[in-house]
C-alpha positions as a Markdown table, in Angstrom:
| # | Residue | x | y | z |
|---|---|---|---|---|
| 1 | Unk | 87.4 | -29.4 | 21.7 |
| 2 | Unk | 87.7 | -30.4 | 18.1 |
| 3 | Unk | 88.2 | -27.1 | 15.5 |
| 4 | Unk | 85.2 | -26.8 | 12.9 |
| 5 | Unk | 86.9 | -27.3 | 9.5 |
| 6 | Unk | 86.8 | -24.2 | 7.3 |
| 7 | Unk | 85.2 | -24.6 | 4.0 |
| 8 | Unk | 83.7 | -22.3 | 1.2 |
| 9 | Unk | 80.7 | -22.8 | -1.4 |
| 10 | Unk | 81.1 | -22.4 | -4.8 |
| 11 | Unk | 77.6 | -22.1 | -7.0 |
| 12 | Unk | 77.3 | -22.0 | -10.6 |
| 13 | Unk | 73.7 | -22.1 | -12.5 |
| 14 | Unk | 74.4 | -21.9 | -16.3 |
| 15 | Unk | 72.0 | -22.5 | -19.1 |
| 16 | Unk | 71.4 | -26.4 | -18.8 |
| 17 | Unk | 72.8 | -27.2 | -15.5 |
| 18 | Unk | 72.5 | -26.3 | -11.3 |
| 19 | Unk | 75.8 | -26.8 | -9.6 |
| 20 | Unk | 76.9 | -26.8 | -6.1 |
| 21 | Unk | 80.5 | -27.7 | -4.6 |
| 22 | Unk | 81.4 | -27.3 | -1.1 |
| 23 | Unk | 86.2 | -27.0 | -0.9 |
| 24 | Unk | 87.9 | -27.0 | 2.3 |
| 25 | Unk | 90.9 | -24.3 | 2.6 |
| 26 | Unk | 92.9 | -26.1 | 0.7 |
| 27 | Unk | 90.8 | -26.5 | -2.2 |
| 28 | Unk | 90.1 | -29.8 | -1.8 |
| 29 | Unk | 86.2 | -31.2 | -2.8 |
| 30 | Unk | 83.9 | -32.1 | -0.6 |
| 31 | Unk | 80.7 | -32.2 | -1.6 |
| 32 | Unk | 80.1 | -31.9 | -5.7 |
| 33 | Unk | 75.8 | -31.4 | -6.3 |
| 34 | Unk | 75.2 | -31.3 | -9.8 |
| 35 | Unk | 71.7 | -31.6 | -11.7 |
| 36 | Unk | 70.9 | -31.0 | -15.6 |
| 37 | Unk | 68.0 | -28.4 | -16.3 |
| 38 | Unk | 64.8 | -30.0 | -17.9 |
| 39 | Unk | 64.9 | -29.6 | -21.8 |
| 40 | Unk | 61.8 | -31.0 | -23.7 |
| 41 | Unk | 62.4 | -34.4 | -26.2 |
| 42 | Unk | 62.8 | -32.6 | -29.7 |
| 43 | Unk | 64.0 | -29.7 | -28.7 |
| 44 | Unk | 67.2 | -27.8 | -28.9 |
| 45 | Unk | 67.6 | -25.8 | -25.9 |
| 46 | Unk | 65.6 | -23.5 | -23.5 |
| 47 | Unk | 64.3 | -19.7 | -22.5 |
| 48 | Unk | 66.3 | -17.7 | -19.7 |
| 49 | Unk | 63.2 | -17.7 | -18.3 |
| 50 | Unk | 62.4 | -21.2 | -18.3 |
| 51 | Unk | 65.9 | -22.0 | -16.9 |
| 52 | Unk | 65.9 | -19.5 | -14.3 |
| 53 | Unk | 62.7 | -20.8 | -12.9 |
| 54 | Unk | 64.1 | -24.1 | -13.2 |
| 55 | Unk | 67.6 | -22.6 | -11.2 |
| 56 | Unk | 65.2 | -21.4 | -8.5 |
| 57 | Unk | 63.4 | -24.9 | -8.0 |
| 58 | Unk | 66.6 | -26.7 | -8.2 |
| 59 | Unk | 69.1 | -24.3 | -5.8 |
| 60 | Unk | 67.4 | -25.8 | -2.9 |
| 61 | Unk | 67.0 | -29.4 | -3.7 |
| 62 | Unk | 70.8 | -29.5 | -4.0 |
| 63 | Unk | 71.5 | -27.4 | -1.1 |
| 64 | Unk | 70.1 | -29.7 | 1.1 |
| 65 | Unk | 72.6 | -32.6 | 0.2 |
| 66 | Unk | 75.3 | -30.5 | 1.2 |
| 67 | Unk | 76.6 | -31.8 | 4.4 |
| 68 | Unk | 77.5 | -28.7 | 6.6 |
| 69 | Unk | 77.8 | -30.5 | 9.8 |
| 70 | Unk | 81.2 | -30.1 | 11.7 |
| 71 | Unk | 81.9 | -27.5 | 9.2 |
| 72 | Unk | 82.4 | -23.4 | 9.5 |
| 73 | Unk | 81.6 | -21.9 | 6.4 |
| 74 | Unk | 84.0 | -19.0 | 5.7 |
| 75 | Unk | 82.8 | -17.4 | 2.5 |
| 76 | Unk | 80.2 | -18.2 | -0.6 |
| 77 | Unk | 81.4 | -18.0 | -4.2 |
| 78 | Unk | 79.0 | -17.8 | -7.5 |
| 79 | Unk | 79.5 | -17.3 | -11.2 |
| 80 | Unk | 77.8 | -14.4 | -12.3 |
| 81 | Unk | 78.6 | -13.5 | -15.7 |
| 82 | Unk | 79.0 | -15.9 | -18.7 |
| 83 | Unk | 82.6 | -14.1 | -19.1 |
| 84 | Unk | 84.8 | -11.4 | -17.4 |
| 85 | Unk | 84.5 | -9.1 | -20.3 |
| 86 | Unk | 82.6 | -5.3 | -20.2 |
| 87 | Unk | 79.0 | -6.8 | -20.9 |
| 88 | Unk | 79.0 | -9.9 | -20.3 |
| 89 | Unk | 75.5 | -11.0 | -18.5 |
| 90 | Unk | 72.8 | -13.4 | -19.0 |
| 91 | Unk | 69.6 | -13.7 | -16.4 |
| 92 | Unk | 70.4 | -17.3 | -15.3 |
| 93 | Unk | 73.2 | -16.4 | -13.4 |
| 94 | Unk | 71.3 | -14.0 | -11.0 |
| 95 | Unk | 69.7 | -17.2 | -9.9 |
| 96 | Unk | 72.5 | -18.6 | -8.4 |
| 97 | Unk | 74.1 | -15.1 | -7.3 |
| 98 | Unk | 70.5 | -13.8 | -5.5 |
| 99 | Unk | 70.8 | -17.7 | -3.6 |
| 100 | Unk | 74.3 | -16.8 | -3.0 |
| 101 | Unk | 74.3 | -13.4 | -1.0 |
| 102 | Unk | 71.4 | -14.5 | 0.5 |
| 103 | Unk | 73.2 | -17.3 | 1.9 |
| 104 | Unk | 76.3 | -15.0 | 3.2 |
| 105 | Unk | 74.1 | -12.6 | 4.2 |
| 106 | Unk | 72.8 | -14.9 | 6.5 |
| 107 | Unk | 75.8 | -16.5 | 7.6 |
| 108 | Unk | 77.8 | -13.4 | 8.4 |
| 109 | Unk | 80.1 | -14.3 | 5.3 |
| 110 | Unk | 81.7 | -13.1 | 2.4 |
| 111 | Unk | 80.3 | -13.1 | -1.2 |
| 112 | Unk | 82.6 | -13.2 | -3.9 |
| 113 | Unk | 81.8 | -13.1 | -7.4 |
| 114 | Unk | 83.3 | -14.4 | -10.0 |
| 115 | Unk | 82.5 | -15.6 | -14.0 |
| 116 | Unk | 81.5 | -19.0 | -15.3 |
| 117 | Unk | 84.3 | -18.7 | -17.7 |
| 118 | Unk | 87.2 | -18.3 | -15.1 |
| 119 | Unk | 85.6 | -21.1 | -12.9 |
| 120 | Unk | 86.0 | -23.4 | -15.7 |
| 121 | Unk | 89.4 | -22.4 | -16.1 |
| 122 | Unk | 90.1 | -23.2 | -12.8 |
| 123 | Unk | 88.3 | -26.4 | -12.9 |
| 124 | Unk | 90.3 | -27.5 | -15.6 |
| 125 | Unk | 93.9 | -26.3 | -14.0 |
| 126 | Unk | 92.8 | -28.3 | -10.4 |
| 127 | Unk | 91.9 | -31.3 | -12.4 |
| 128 | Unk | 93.7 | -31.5 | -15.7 |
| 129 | Unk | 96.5 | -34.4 | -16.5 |
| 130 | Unk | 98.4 | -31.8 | -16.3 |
| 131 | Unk | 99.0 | -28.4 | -15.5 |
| 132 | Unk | 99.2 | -25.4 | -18.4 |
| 133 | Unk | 102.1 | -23.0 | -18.0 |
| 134 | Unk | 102.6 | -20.9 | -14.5 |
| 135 | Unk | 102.0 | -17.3 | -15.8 |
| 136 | Unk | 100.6 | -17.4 | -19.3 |
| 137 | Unk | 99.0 | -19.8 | -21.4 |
| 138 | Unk | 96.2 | -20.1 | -24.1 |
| 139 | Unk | 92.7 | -21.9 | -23.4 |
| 140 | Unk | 90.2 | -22.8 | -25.5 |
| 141 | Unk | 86.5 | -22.9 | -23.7 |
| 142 | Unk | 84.6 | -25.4 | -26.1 |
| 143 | Unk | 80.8 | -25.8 | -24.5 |
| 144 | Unk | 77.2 | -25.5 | -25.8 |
| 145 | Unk | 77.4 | -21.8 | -25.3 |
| 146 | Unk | 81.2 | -20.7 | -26.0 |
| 147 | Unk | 83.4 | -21.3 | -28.2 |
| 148 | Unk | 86.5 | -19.0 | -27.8 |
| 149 | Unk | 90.4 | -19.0 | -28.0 |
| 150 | Unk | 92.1 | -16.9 | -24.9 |
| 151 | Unk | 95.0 | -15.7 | -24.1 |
| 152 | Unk | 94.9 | -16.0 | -20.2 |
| 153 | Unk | 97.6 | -15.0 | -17.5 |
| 154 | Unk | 97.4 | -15.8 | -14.0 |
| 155 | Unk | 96.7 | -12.7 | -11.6 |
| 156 | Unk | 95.6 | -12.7 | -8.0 |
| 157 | Unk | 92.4 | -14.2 | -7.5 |
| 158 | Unk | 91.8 | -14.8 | -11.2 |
| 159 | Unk | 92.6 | -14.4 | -14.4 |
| 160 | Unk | 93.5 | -11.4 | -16.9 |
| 161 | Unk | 91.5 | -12.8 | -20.2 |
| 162 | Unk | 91.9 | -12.0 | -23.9 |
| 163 | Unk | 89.6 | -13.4 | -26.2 |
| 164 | Unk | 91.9 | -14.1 | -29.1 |
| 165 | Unk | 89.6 | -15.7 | -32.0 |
| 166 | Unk | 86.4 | -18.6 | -31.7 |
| 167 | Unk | 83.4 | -18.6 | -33.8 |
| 168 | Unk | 81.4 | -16.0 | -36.0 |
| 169 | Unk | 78.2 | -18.3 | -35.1 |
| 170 | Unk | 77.5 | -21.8 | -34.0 |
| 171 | Unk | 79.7 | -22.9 | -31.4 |
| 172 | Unk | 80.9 | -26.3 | -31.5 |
| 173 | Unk | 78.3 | -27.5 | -29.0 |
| 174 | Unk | 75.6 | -26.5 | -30.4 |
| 175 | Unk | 76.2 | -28.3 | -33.5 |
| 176 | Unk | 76.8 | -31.3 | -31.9 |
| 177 | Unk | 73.7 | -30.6 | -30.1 |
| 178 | Unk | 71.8 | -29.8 | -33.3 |
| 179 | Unk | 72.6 | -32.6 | -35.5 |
| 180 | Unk | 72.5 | -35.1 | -32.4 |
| 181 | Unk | 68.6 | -33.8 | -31.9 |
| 182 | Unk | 68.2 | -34.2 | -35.9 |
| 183 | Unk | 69.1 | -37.8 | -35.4 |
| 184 | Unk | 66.8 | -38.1 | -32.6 |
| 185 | Unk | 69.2 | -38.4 | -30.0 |
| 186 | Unk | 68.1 | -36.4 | -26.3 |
| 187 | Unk | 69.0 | -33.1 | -25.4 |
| 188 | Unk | 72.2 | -32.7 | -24.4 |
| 189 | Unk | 73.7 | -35.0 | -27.0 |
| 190 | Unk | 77.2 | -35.1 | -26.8 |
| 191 | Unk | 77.4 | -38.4 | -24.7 |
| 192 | Unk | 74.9 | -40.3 | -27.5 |
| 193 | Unk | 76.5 | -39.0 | -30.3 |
| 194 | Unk | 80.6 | -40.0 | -28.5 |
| 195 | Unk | 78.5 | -43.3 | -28.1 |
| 196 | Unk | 78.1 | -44.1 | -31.7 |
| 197 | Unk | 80.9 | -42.8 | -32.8 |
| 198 | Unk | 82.9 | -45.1 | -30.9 |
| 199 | Unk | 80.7 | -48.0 | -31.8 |
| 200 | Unk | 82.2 | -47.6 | -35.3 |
| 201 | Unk | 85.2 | -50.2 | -36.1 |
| 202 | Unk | 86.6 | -47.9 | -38.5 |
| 203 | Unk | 86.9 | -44.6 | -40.0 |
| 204 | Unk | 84.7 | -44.8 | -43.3 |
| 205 | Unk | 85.8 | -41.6 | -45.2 |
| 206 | Unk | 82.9 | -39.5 | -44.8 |
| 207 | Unk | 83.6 | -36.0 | -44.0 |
| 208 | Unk | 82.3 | -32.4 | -44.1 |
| 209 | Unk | 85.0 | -29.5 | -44.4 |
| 210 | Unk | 85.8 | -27.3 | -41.8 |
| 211 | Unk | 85.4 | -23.2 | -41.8 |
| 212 | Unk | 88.7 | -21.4 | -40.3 |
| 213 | Unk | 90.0 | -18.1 | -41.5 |
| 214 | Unk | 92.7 | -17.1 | -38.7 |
| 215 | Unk | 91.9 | -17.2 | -35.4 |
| 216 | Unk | 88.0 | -17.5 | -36.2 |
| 217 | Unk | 85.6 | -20.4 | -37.8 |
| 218 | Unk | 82.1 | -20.9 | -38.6 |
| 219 | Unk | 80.1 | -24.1 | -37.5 |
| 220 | Unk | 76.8 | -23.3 | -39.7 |
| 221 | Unk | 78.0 | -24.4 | -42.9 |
| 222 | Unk | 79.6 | -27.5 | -41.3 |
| 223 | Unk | 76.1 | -28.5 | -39.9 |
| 224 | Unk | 74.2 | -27.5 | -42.4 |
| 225 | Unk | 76.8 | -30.4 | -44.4 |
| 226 | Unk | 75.9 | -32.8 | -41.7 |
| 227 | Unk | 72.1 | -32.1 | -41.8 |
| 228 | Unk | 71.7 | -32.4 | -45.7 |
| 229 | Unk | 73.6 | -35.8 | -45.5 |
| 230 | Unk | 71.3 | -37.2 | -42.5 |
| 231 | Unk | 68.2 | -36.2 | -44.4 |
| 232 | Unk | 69.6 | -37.7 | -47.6 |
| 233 | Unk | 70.7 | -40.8 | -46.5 |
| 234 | Unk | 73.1 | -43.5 | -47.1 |
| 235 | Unk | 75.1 | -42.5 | -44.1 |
| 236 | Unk | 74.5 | -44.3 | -40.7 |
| 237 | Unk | 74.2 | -42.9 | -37.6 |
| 238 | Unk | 78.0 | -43.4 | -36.3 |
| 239 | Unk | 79.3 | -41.8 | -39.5 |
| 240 | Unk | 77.6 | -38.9 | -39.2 |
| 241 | Unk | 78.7 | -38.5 | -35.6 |
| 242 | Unk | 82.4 | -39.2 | -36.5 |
| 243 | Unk | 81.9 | -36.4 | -38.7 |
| 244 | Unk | 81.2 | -33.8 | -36.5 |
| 245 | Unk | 83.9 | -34.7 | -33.7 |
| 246 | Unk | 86.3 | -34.7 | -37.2 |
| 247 | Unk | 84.9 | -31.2 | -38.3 |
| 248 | Unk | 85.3 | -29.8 | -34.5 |
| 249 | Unk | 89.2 | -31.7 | -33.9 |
| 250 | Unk | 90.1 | -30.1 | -37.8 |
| 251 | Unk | 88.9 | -26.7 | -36.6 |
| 252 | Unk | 90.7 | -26.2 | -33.4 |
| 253 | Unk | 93.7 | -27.4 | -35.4 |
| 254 | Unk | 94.1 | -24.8 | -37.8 |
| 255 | Unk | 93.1 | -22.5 | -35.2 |
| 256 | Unk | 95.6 | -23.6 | -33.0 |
| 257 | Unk | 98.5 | -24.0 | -35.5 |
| 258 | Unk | 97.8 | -20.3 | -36.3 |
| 259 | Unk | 97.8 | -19.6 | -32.7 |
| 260 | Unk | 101.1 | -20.6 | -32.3 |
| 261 | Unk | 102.0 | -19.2 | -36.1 |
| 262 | Unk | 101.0 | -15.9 | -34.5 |
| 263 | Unk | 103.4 | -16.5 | -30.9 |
| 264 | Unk | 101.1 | -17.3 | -28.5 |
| 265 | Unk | 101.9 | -19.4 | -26.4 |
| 266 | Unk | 101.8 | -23.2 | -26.8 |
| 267 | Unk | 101.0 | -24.5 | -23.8 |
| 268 | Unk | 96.9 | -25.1 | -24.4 |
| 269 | Unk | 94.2 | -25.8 | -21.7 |
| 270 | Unk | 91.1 | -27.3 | -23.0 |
| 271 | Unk | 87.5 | -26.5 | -20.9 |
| 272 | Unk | 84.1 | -27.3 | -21.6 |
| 273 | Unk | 81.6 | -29.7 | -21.9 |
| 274 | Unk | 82.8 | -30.7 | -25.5 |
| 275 | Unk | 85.9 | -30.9 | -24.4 |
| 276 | Unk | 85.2 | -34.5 | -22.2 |
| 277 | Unk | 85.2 | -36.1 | -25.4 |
| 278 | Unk | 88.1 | -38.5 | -25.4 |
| 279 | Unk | 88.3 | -38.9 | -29.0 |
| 280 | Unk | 88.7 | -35.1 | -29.7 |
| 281 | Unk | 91.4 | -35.1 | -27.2 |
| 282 | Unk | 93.5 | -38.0 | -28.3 |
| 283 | Unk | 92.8 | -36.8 | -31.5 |
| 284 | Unk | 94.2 | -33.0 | -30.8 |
| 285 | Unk | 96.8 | -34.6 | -28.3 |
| 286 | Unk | 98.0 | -36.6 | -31.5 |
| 287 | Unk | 98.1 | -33.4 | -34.0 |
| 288 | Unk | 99.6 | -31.0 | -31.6 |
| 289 | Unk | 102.1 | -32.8 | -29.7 |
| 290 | Unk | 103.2 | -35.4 | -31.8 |
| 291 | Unk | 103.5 | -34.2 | -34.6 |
| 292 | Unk | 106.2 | -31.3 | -34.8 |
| 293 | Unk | 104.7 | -28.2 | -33.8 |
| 294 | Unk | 105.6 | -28.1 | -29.8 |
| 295 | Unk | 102.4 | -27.6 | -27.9 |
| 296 | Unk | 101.6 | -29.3 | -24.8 |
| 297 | Unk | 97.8 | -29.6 | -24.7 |
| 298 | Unk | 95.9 | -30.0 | -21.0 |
| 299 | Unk | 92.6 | -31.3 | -20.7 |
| 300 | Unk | 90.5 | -31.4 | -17.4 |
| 301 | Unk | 89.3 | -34.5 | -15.9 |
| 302 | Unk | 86.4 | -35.2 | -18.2 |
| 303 | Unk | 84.3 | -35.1 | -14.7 |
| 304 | Unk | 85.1 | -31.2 | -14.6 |
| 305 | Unk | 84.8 | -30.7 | -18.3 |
| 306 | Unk | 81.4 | -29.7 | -18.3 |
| 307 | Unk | 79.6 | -27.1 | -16.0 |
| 308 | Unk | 80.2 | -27.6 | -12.4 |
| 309 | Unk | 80.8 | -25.2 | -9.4 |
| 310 | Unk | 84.0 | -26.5 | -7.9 |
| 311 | Unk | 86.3 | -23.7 | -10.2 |
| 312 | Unk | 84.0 | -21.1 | -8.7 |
| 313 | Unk | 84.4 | -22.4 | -5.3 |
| 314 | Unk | 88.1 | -22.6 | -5.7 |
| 315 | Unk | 88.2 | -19.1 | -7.3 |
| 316 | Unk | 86.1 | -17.9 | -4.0 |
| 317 | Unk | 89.3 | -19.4 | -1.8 |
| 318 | Unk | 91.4 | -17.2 | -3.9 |
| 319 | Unk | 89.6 | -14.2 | -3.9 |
| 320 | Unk | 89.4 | -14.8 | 0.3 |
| 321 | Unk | 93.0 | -14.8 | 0.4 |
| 322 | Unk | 93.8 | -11.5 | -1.1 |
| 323 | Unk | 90.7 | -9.6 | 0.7 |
């Protein structure tokens, strides 16, 4: 009689997206459900309420593409806190943790639960060109709704997490958001605005300065640049998106190089749905590695970048071995 392979289900529901991933012991994916929250043309974002409901319609429609035949599930895994710091919460992620003890409940399974930080910092080790330092290394989670530099060491079933420096406002995707709405672009609008930026043959000069002091920056005065040229004019489209990815690459820079000033350490993993784009990388790749300063920069596969549940389901493994 054939075995029944043993898998686990990672689920994360963040602010602007549903994910479901299905591993198999050895962490390898199976099924990957993903599907973007609904976000009005025009505007900028939505209500935890809005996306919670949303969470609660969508859970199901991507639970039933999972395929669970000919397979014994062994544990269920869910994000739910932005961040594994004292504090950390936001309503969205009871969505997917309520779905997700009521699924273990039901199968006779363990729940673990884990933060949609660490999952994308597993994400990004599983998938990443290559692979950050063993025990200690510094990240950098670049998304709509973090932007933070860590100082992260490996433990059992996790990670031990210092929040080193990031920004005193905007993060970096929300200004890309922001000035890609401005320009009539849909919401999320990373992928239009890396779009048009690429379109452009060459680098035309046109800048806005960046905000670091330390291990911190500021993205509101940068944007605020941006929007005052868009509404002024005489800049195209393309310009004003190689701008921003400029402002954003100049800013992780400095933070970076005073990072390593500082003696963190130097090998960097990147996370986050900014982080996909490939000119920032290339561009960071270039500056930090090339040049002489020493770091060794990793990026996840662009795929597992943005929000996604496989890091949590990964993390869920983990945690399973050392319960």
């Amino acid at each position: 009689m054939k075995r029944s392979k043993k898998v686990l289900l990672g689920i994360d529901t963040s602010n602007y997206r549903t994910s479901l991933s299905l591993v198999d012991e050895e962490g390898a994916l199976l099924s990957d459900e993903r599907a973007w929250l609904d976000v009005e043309a025009g505007e900028r974002g939505l209500q935890q309420s809005t996306a919670f409901f949303q969470h609660v319609n969508r859970l199901p429609e991507l639970f039933a593409r999972i395929p669970l035949d000919g397979v014994r599930v062994v544990g269920v895994a869910a994000s739910q806190a932005p961040r594994p710091a004292e504090g950390s919460y936001m309503p969205v992620f009871r969505a997917g943790v309520s779905w997700g003890q009521s699924l273990a409940h039901a199968w006779g399974v363990p729940f673990f639960g884990t933060t949609h930080q660490e999952g994308h910092i597993e994400a990004g080790i599983a998938t990443a060109d290559r692979k950050p330092a063993p025990e200690r290394f510094m990240a950098i989670h670049l998304s709509g709704g973090t932007t933070e530099l860590l100082d992260v060491r490996r433990q059992p079933g996790g990670y031990d997490i210092l929040k080193l420096g990031g920004t005193r406002d905007l993060n970096a995707g929300q200004m890309v958001d922001r000035i890609g709405v401005a320009m009539g672009f849909s919401f999320p609008a990373g992928p239009e605005l890396e779009a048009v930026a690429a379109e452009m043959e060459e680098d035309t000069g046109f800048t806005v300065p960046s905000s670091v002091s330390g291990l911190e920056c500021s993205f509101s005065g940068p944007l605020s640049a941006l929007e005052r040229a868009w509404q002024k004019g005489g800049v195209s489209r393309g310009e004003i998106a190689q701008a921003t990815f400029s402002c954003i690459a100049n800013t992780l820079e400095k933070m970076v190089l005073n990072a390593f000033e500082s003696g963190f350490p130097k090998s960097l993993l990147i996370v986050g749905g900014v982080a996909a784009n490939r000119w920032l990388a290339a561009r960071l790749k270039y500056r930090l590695e090339h040049r002489a300063v020493g770091g060794s920069l990793s990026f996840a596969d662009p795929r597992f970048s943005g929000d996604n549940a496989f890091g949590v389901a990964c993390l869920g493994l983990k945690m399973r071995m050392f319960t």
